[in-house]
PDB file of N, CA, C and O in Angstrom:
ATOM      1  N   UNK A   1      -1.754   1.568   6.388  1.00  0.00           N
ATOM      2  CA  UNK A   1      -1.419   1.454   4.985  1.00  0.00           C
ATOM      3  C   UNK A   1      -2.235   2.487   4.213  1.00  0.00           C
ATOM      4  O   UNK A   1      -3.413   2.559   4.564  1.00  0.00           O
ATOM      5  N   UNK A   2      -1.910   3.164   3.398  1.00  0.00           N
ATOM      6  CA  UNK A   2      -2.070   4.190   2.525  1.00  0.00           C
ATOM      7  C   UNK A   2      -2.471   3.576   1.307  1.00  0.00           C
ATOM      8  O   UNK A   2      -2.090   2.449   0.992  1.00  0.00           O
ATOM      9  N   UNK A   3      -3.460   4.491   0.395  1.00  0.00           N
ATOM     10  CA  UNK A   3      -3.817   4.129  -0.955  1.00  0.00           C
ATOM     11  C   UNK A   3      -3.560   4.995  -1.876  1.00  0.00           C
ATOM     12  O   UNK A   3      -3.683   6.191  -1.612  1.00  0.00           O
ATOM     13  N   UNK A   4      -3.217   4.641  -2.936  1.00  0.00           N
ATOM     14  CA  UNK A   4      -3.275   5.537  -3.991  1.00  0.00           C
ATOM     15  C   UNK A   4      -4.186   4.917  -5.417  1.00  0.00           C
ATOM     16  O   UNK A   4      -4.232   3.783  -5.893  1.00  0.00           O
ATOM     17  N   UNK A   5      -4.901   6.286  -5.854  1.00  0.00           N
ATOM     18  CA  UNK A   5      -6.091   5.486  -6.927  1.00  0.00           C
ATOM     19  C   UNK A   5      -4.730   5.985  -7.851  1.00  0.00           C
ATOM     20  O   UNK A   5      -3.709   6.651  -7.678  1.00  0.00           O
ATOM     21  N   UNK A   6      -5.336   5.290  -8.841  1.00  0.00           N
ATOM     22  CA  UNK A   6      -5.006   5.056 -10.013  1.00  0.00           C
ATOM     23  C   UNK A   6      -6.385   5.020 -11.254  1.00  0.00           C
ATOM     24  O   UNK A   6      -7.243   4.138 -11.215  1.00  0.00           O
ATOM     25  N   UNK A   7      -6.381   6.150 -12.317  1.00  0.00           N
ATOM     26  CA  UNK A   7      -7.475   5.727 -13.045  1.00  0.00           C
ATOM     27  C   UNK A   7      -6.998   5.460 -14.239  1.00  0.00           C
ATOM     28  O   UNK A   7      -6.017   5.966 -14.784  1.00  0.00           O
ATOM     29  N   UNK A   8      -8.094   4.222 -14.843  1.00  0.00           N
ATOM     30  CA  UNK A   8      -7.864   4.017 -16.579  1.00  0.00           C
ATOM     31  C   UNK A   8      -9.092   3.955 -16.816  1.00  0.00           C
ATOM     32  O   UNK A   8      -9.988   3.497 -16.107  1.00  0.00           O
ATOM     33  N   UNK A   9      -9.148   4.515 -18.027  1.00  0.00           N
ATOM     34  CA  UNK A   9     -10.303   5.013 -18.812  1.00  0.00           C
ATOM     35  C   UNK A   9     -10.800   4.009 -20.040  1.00  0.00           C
ATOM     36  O   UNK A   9     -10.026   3.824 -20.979  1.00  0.00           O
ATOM     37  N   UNK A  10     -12.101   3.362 -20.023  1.00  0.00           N
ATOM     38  CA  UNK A  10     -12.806   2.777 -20.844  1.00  0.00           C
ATOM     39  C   UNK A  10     -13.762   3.655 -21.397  1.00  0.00           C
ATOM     40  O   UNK A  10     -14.318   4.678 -20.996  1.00  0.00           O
ATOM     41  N   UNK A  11     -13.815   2.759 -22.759  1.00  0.00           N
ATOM     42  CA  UNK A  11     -15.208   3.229 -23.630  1.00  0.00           C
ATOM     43  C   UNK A  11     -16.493   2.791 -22.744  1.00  0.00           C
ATOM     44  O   UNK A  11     -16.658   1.888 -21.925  1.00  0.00           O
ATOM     45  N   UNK A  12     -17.398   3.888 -23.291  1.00  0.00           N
ATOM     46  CA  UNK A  12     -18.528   3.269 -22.084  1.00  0.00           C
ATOM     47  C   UNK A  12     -19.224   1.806 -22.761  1.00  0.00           C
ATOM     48  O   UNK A  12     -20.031   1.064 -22.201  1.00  0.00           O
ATOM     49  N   UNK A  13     -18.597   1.651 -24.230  1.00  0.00           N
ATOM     50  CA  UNK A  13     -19.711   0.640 -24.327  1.00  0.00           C
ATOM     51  C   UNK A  13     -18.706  -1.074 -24.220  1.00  0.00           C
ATOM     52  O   UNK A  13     -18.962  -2.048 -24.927  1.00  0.00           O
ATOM     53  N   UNK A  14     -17.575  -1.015 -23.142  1.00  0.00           N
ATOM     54  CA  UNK A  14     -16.849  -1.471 -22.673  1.00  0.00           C
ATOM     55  C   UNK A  14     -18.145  -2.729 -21.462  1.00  0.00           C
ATOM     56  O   UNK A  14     -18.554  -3.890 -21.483  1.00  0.00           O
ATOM     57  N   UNK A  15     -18.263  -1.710 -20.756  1.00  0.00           N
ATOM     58  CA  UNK A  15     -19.040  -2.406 -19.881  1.00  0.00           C
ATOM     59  C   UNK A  15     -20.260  -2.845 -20.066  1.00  0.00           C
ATOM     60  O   UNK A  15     -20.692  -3.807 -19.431  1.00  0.00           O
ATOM     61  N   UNK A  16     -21.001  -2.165 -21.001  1.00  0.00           N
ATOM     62  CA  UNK A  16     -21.679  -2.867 -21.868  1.00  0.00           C
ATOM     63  C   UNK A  16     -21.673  -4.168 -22.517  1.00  0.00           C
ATOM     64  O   UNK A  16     -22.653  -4.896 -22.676  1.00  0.00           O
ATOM     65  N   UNK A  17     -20.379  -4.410 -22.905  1.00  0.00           N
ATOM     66  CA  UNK A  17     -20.163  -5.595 -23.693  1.00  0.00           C
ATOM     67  C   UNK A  17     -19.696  -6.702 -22.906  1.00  0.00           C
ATOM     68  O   UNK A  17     -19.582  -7.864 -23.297  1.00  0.00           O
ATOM     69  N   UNK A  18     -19.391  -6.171 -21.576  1.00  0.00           N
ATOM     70  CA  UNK A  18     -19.106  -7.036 -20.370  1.00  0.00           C
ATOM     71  C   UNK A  18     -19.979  -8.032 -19.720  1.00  0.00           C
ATOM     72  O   UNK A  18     -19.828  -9.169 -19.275  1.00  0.00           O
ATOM     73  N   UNK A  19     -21.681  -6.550 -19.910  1.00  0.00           N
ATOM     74  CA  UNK A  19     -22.348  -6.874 -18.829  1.00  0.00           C
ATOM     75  C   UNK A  19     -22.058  -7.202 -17.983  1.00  0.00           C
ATOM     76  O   UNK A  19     -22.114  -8.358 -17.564  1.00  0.00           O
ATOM     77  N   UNK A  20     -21.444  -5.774 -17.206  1.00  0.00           N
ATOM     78  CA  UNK A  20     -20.640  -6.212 -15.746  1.00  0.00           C
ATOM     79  C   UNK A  20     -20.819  -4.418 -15.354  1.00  0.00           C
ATOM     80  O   UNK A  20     -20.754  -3.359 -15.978  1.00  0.00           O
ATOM     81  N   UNK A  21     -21.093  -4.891 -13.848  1.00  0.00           N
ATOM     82  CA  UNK A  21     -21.173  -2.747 -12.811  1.00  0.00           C
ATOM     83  C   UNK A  21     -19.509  -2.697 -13.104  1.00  0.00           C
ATOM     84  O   UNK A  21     -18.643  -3.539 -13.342  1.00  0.00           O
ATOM     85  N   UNK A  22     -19.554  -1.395 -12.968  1.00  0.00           N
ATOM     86  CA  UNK A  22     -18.044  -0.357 -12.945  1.00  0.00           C
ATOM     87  C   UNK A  22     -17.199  -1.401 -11.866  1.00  0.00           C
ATOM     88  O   UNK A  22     -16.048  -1.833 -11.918  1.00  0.00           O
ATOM     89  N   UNK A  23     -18.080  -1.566 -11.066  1.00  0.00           N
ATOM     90  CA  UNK A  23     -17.260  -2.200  -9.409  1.00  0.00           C
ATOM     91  C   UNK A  23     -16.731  -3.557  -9.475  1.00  0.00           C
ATOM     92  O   UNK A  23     -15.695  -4.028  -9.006  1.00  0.00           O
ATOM     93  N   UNK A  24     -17.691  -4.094 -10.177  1.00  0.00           N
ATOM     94  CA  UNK A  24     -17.359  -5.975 -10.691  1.00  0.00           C
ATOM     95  C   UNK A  24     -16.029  -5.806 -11.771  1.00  0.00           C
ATOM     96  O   UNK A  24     -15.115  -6.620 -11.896  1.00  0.00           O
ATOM     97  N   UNK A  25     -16.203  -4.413 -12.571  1.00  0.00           N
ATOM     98  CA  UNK A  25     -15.065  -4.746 -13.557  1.00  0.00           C
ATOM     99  C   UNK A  25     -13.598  -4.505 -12.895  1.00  0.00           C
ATOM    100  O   UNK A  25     -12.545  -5.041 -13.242  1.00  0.00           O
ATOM    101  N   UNK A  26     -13.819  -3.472 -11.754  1.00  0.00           N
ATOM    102  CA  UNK A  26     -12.641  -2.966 -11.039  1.00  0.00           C
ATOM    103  C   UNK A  26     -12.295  -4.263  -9.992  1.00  0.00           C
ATOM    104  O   UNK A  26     -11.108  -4.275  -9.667  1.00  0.00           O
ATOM    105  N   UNK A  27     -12.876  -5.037  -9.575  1.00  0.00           N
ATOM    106  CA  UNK A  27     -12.732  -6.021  -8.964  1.00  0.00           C
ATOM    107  C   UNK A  27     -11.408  -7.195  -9.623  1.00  0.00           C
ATOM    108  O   UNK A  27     -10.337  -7.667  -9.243  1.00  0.00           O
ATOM    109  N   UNK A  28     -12.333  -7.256 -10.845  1.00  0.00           N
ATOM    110  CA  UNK A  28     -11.922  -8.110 -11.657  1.00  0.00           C
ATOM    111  C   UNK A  28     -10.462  -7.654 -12.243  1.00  0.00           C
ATOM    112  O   UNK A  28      -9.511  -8.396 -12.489  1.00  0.00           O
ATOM    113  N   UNK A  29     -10.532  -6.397 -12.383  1.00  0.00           N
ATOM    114  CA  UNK A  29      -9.486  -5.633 -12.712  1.00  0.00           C
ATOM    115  C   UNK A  29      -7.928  -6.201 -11.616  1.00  0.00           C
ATOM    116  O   UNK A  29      -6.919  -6.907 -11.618  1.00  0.00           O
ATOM    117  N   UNK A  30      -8.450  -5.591 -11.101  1.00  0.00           N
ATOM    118  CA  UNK A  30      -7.605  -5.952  -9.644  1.00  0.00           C
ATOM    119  C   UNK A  30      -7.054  -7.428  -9.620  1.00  0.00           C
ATOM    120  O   UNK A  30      -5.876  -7.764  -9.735  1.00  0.00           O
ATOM    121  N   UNK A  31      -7.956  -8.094  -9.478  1.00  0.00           N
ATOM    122  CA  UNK A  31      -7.330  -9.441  -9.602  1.00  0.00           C
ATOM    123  C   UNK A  31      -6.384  -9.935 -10.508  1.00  0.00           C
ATOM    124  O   UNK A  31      -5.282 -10.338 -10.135  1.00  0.00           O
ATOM    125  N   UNK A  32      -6.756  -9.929 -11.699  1.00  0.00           N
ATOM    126  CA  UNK A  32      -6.111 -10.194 -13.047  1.00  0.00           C
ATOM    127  C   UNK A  32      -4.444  -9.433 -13.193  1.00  0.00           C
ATOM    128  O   UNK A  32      -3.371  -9.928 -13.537  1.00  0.00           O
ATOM    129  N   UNK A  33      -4.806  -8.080 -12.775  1.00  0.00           N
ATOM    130  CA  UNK A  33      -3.300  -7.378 -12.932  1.00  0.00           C
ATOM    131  C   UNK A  33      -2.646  -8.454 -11.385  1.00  0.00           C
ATOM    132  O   UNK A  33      -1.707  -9.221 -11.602  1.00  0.00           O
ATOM    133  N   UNK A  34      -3.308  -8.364  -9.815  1.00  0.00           N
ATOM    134  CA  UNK A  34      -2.465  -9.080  -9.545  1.00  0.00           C
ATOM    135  C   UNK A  34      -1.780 -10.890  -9.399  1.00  0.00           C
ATOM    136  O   UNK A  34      -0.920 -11.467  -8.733  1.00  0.00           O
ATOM    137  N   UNK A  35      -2.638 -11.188 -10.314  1.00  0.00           N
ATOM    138  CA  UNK A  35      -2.456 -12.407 -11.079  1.00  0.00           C
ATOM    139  C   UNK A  35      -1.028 -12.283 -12.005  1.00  0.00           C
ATOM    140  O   UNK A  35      -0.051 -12.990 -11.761  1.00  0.00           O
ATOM    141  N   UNK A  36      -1.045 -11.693 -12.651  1.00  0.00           N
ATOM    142  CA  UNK A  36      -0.073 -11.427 -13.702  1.00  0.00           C
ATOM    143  C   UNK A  36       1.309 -10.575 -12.963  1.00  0.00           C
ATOM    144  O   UNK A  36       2.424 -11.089 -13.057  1.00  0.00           O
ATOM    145  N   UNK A  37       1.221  -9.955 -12.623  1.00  0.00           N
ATOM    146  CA  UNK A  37       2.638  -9.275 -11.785  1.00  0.00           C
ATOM    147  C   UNK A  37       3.242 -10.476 -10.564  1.00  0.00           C
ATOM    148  O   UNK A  37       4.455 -10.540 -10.363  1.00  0.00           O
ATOM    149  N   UNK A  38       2.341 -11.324  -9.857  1.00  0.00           N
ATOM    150  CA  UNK A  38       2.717 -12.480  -9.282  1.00  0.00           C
ATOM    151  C   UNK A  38       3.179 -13.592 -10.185  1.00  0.00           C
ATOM    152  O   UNK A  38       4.184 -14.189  -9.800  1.00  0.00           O
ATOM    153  N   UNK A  39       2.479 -14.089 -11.630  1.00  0.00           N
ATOM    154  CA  UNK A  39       3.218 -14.769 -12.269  1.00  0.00           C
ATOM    155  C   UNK A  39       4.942 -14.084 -12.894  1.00  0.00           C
ATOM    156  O   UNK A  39       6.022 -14.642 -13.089  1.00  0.00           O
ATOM    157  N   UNK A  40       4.530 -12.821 -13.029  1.00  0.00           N
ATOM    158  CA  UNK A  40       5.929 -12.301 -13.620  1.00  0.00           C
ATOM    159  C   UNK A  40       7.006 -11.727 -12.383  1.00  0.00           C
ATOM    160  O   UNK A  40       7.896 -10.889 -12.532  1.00  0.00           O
ATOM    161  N   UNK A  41       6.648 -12.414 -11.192  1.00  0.00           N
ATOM    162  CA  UNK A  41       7.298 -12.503  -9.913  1.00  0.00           C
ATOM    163  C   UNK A  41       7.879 -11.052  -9.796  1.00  0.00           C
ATOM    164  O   UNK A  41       8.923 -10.819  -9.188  1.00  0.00           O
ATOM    165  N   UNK A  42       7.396 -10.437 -10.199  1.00  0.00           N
ATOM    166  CA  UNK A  42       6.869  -8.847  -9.513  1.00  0.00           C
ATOM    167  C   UNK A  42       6.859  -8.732  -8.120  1.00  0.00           C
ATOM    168  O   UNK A  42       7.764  -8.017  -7.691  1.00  0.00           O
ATOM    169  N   UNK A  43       6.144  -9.197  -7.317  1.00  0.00           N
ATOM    170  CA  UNK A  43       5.468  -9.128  -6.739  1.00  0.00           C
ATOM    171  C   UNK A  43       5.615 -10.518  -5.981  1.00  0.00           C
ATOM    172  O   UNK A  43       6.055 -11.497  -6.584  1.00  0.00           O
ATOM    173  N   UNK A  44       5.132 -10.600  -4.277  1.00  0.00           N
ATOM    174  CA  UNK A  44       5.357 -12.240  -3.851  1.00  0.00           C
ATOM    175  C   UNK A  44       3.869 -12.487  -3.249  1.00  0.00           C
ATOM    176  O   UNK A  44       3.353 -11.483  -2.759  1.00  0.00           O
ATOM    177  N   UNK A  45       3.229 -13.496  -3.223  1.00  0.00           N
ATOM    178  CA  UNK A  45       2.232 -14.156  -3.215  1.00  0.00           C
ATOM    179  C   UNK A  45       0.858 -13.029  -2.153  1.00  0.00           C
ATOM    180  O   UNK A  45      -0.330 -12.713  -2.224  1.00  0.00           O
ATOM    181  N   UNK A  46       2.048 -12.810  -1.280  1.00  0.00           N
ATOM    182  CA  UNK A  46       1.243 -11.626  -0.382  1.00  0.00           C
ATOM    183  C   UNK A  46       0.673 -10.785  -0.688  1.00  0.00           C
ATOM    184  O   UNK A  46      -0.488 -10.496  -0.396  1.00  0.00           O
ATOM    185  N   UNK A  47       1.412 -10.250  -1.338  1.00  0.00           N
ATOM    186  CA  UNK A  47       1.745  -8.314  -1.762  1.00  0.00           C
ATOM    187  C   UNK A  47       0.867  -8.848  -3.010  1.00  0.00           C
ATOM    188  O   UNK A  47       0.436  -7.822  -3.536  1.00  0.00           O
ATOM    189  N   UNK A  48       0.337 -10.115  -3.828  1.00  0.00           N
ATOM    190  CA  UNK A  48      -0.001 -10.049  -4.870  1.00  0.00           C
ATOM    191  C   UNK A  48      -1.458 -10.083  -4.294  1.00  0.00           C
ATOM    192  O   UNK A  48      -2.360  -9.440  -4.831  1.00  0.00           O
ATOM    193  N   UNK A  49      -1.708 -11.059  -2.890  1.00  0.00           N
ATOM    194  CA  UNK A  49      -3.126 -11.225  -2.592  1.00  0.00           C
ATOM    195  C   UNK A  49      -4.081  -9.919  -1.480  1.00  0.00           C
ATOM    196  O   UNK A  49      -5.290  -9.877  -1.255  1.00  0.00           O
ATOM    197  N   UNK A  50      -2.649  -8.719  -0.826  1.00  0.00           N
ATOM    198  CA  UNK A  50      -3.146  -8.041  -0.794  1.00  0.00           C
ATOM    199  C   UNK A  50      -3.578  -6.863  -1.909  1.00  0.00           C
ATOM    200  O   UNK A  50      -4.441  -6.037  -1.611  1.00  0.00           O
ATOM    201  N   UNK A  51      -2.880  -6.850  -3.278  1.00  0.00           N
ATOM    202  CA  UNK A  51      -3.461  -5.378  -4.157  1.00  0.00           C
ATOM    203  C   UNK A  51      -4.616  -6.448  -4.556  1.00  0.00           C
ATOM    204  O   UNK A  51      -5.564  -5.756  -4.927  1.00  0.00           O
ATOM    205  N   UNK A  52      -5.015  -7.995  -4.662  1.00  0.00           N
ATOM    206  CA  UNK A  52      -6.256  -8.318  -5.183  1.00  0.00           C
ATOM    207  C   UNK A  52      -7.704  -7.924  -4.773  1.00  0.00           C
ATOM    208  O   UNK A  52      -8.758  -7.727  -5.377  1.00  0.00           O
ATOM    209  N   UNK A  53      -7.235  -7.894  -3.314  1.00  0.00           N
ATOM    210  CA  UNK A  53      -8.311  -7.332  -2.289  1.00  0.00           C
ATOM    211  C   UNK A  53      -8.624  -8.799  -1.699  1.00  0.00           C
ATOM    212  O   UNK A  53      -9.175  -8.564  -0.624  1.00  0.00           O
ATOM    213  N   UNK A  54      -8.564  -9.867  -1.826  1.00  0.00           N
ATOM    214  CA  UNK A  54      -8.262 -10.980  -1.614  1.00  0.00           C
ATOM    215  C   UNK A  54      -7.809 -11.177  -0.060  1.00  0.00           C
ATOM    216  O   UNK A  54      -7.447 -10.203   0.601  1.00  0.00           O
ATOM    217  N   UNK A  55      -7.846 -12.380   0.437  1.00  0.00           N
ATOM    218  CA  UNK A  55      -7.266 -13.035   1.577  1.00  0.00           C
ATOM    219  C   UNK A  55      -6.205 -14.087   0.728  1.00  0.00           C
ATOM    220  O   UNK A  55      -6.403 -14.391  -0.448  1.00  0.00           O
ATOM    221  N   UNK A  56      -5.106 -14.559   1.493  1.00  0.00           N
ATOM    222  CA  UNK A  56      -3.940 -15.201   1.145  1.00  0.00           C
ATOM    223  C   UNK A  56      -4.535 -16.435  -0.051  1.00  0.00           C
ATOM    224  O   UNK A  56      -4.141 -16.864  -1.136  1.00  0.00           O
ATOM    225  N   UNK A  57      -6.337 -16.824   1.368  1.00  0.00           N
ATOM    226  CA  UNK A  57      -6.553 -18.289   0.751  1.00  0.00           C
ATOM    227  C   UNK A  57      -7.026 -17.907  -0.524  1.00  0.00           C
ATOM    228  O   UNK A  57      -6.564 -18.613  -1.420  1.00  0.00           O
ATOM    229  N   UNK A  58      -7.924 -16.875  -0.956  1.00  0.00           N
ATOM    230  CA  UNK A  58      -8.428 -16.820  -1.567  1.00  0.00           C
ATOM    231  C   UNK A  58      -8.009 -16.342  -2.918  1.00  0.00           C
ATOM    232  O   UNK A  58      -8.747 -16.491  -3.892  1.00  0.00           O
ATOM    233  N   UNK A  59      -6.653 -15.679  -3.011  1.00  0.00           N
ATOM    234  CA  UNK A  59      -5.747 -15.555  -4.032  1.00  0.00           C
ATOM    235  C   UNK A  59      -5.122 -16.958  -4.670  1.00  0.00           C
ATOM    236  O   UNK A  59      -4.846 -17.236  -5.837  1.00  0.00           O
ATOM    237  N   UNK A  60      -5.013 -17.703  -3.495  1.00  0.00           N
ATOM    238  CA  UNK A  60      -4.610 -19.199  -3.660  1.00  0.00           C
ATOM    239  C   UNK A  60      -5.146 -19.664  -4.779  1.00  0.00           C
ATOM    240  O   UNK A  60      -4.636 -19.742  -5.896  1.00  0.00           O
ATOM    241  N   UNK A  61      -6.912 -20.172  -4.177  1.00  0.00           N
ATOM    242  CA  UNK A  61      -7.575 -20.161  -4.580  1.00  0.00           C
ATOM    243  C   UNK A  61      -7.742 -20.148  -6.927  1.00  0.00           C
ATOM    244  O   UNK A  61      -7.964 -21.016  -7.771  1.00  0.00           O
ATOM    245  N   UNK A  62      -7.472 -18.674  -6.957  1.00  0.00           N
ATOM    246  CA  UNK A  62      -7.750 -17.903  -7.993  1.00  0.00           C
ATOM    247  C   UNK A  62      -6.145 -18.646  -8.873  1.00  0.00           C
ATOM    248  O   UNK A  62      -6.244 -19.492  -9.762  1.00  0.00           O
ATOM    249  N   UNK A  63      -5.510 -18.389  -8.638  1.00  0.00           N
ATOM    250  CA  UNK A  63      -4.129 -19.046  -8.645  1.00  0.00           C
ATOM    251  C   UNK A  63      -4.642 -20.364  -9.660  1.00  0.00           C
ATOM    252  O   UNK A  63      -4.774 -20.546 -10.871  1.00  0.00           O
ATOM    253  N   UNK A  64      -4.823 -21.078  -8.518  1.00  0.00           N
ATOM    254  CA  UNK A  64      -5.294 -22.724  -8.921  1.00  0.00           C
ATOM    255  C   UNK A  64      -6.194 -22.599  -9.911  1.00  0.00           C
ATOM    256  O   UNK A  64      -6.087 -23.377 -10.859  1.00  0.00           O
ATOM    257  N   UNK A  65      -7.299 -21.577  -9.912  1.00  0.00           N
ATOM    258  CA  UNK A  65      -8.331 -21.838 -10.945  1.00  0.00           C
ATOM    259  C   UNK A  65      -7.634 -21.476 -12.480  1.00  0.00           C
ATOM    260  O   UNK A  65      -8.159 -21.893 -13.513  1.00  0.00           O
ATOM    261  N   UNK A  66      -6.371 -20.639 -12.488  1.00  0.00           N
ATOM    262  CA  UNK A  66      -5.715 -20.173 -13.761  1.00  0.00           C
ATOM    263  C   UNK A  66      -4.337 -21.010 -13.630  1.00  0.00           C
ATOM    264  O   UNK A  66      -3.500 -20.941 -14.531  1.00  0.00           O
ATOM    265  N   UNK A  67      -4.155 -21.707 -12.615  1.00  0.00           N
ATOM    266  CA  UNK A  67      -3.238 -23.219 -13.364  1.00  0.00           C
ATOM    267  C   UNK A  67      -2.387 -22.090 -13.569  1.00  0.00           C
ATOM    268  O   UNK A  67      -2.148 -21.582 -14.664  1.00  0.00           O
ATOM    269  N   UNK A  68      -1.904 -21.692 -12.368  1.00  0.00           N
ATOM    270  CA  UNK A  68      -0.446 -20.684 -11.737  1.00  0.00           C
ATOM    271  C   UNK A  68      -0.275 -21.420 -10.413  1.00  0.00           C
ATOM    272  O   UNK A  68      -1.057 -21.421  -9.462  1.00  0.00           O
ATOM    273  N   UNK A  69       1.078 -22.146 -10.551  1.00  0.00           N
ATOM    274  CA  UNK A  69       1.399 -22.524  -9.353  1.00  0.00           C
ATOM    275  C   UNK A  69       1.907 -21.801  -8.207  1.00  0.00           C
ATOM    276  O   UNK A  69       2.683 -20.897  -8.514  1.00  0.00           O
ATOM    277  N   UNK A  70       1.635 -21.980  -6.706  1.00  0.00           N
ATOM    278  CA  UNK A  70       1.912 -21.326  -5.496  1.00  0.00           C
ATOM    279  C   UNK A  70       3.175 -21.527  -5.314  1.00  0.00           C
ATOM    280  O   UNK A  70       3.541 -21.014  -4.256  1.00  0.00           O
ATOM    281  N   UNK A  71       4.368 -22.279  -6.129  1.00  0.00           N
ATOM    282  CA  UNK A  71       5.553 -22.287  -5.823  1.00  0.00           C
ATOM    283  C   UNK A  71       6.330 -22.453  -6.935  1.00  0.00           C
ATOM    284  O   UNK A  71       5.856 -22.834  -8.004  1.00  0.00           O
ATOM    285  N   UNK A  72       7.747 -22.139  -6.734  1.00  0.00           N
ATOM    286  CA  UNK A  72       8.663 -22.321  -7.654  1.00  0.00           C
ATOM    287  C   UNK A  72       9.283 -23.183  -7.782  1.00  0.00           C
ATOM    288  O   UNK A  72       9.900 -23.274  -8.843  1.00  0.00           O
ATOM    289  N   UNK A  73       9.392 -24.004  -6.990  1.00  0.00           N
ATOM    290  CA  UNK A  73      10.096 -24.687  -6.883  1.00  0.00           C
ATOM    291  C   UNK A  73      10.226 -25.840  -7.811  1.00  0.00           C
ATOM    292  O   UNK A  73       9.205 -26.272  -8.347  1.00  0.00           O
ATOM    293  N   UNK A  74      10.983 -26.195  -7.971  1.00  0.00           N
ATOM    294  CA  UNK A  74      11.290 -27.295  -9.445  1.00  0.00           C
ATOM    295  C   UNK A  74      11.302 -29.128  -8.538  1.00  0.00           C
ATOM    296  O   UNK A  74      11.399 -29.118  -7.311  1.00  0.00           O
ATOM    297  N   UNK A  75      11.237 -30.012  -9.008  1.00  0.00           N
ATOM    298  CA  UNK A  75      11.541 -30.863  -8.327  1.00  0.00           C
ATOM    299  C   UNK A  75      12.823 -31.248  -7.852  1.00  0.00           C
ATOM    300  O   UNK A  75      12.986 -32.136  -7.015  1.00  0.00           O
ATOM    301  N   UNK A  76      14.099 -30.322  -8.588  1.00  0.00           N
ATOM    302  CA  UNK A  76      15.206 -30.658  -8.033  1.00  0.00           C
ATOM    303  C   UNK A  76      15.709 -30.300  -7.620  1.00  0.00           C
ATOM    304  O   UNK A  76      16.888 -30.638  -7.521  1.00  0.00           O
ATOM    305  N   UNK A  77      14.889 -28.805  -6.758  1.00  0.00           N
ATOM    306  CA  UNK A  77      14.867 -28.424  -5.796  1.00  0.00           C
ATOM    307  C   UNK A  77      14.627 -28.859  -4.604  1.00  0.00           C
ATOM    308  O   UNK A  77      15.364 -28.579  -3.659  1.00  0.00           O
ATOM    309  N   UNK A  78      13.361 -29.741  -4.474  1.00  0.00           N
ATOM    310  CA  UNK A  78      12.730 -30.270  -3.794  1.00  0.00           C
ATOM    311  C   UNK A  78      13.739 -31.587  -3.490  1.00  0.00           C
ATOM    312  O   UNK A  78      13.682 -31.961  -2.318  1.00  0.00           O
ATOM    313  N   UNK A  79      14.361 -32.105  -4.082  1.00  0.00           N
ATOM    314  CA  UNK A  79      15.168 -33.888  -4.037  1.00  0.00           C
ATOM    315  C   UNK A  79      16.243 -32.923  -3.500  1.00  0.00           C
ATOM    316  O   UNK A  79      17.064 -33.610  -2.892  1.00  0.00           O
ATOM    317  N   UNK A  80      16.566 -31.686  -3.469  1.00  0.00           N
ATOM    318  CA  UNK A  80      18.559 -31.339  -2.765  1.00  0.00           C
ATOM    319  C   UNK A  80      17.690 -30.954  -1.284  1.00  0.00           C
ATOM    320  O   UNK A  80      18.399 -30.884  -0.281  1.00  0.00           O
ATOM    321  N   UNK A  81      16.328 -30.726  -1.123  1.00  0.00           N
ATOM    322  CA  UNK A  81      16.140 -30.359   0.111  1.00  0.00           C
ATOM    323  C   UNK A  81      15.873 -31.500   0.990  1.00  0.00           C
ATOM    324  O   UNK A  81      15.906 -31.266   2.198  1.00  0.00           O
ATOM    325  N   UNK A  82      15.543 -33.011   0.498  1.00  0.00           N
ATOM    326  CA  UNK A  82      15.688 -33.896   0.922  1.00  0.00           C
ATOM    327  C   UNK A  82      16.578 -34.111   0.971  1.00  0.00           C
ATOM    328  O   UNK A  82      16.523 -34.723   2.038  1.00  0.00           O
ATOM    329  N   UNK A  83      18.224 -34.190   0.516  1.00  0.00           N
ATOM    330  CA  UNK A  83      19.560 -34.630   0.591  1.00  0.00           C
ATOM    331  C   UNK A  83      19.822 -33.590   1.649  1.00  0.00           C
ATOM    332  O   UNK A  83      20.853 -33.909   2.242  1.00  0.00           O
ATOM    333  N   UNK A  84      19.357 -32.584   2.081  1.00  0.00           N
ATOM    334  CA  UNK A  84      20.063 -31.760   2.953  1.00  0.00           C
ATOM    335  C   UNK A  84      19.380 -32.799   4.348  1.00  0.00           C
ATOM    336  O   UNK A  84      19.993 -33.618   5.033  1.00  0.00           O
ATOM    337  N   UNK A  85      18.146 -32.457   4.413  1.00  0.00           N
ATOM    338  CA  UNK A  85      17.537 -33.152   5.735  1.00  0.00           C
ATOM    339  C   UNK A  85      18.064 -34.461   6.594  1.00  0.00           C
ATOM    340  O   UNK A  85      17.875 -34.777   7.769  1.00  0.00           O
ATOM    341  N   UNK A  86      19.010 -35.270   5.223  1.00  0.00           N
ATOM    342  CA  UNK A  86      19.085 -36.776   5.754  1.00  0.00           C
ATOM    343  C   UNK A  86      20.265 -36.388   6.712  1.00  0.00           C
ATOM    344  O   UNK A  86      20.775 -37.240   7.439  1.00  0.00           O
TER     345      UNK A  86
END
């Protein structure tokens, strides 16, 4: 797998006001955009927990802590997949 950077440019007194290293903010960076392109189903849970830098669980994880659910599914989805099974 191949990378491509991508740069965006902050004020320096950005990180300052963070109190956060360049690396913690790019971290954080990372996560958040793939937080948001997975809620706007961009993107599928994978592909969202590999650009996080993340493991599957640990996107999970992050997910749950921002009260974004791991599925779509509606409940009446869930009740026709029980009518199929019987």
């Amino acid at each position: 797998m191949s990378n491509r950077t991508i740069s965006v440019d902050f004020p320096t007194d950005i990180l300052l006001a963070l109190n956060e290293s360049e690396n913690d903010l790019k971290k954080r960076i990372k996560i958040m955009l793939a937080i948001q392109l997975y809620k706007a189903q961009k993107l599928t849970i994978g592909k969202a927990a590999q650009l996080s830098g993340l493991s599957r669980l640990e996107f999970e994880t992050e997910l749950s802590k921002n009260k974004i659910s791991i599925s779509s599914l509606t409940e009446k989805d869930v009740l026709k997949d029980i009518e199929k099974l019987r």
